[in-house]
C-alpha positions in Angstrom: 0.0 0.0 0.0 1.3 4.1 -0.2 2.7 5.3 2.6 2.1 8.8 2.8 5.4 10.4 5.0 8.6 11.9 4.2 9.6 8.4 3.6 7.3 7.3 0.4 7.0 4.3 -1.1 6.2 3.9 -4.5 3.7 1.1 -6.0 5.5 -0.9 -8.3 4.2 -2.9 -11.4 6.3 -5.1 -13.8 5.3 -3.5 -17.1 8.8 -1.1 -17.8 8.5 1.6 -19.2 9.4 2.7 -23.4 10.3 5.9 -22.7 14.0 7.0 -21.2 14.8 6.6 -17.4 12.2 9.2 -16.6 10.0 10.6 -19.6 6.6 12.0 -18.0 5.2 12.4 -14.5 1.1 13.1 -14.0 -0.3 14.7 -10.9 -3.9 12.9 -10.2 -5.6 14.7 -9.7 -3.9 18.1 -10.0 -6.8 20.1 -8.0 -6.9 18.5 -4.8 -10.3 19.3 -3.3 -11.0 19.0 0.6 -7.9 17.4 1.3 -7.8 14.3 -1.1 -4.6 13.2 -1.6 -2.5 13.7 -4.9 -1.0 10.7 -6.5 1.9 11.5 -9.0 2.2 8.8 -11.5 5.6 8.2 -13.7 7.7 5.5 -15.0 11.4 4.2 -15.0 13.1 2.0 -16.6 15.1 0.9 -13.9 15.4 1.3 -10.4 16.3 4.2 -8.8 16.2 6.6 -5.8 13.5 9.8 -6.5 13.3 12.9 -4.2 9.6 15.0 -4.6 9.3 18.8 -3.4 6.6 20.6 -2.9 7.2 24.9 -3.1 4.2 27.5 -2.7 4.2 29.6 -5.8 6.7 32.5 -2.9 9.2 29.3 -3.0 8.9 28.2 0.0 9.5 24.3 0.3 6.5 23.0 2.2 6.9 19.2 1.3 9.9 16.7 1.2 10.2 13.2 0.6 12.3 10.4 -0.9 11.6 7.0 -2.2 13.6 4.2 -4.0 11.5 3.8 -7.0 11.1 0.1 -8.8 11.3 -0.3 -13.0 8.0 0.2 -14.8 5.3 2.0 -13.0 5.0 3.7 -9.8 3.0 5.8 -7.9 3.9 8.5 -4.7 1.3 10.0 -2.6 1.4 13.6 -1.1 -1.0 13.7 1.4 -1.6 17.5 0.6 0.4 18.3 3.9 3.4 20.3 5.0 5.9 18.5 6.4 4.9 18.9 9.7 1.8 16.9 9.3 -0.4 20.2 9.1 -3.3 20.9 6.4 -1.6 23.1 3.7 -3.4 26.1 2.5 -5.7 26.8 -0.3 -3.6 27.7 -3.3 -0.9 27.4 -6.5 1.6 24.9 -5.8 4.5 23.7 -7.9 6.3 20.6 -7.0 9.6 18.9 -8.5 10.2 15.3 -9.2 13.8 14.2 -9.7 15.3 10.8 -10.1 19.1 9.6 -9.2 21.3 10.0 -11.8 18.9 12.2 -14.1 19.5 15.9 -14.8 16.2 16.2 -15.9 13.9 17.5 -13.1 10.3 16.9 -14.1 8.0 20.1 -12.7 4.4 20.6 -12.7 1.6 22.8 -11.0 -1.5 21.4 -8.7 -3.7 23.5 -7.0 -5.3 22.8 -3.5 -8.4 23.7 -2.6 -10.4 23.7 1.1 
């Protein structure tokens, strides 16, 4: 099952991916209404460690996390909360997805709504 901490754990599946290392990431869904969690859904082609951050649009990192991520598909939950454990406010927020070994950092926008 996720785990939704600083310490994620991704949801593997042995379909690998066509695509390089890292080709696409989705948020789902990527307006979060009354709290549901957002599920960010990518592949890789082999295994590898990822690191997710969460910024408000001022920059201000709100969420953290790092997970070792399988090949083929896989799945990290943010339970739309700061780091703390506290609700996050209502709002633009941009997070970054970057894998080991990768220059590419994938970014993308979800907005969060109470």
């Amino acid at each position: 099952s996720d785990v939704c901490s600083s310490d994620l754990t991704p949801i593997p599946t042995s379909t690998p991916s066509s695509g390089g290392l890292f080709p696409k990431v989705n948020a789902a869904p990527n307006v979060s209404r009354d709290g549901e969690s957002i599920r960010f859904l990518f592949n890789l082609r082999q295994p590898a460690r990822l690191w997710i951050s969460i910024y408000s649009v001022s920059g201000e990192l709100i969420y953290y996390g790092s997970a070792l991520g399988f090949a083929g598909s896989n799945s990290l939950i943010w339970p739309v909360q700061n780091q703390g454990g506290g609700e996050v406010a209502s709002g633009l927020y941009l997070y970054q997805l970057q894998v080991e070994g990768e220059k590419d950092v994938k970014v993308g926008k979800i907005v969060i709504l109470h």
